[in-house]
N, C-alpha and C positions, 0 to 999 in steps of 0.2 A: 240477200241484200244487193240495190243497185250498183252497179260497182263504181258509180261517182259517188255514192253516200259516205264513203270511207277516205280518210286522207292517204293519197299515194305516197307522198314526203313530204318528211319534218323538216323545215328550212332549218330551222331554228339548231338543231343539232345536227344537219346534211346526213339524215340517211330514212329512208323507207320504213314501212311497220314492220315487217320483213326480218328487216336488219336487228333493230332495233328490240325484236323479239329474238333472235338471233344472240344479239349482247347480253340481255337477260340469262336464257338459257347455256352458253357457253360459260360467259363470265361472274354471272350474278351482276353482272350491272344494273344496280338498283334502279340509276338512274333513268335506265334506259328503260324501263318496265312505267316508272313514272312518267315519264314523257306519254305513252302509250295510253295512261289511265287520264292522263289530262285531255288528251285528245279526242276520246271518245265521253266521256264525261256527259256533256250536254247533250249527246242521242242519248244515254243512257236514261239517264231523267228525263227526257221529254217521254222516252217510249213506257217509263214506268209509271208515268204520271197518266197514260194513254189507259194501263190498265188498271191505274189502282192502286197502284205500289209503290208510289213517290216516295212514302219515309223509306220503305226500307232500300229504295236504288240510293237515295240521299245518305243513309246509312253508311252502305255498303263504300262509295265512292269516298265517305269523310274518310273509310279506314284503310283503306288501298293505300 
């Protein structure tokens, strides 16, 4: 992946994907796992609409 194609930091909550997987993994910070799936969301569905697989990216992301 290009490395601009990835968000570096979430304003919105001040910290990095990094982090933010970090919160997750340490704490179970749900929240911060959801931030994560929001932000990649729309690559996710563009790239599976790319191959073919739009319902089940669309799926998978309703259930995240």
């Amino acid at each position: 992946m290009h490395p601009s194609a990835r968000p570096r930091y979430y304003p919105r909550v001040g910290a990095s994907p990094e982090e933010l997987l970090e919160r997750f993994i340490d704490r179970g910070d749900v929240a911060a796992m959801e931030t994560l799936v929001a932000g990649t969301r729309r690559r996710l569905l563009g790239a599976a609409r790319r191959i073919g697989a739009a319902q089940d990216a669309e799926d998978t992301v309703q259930n995240a």
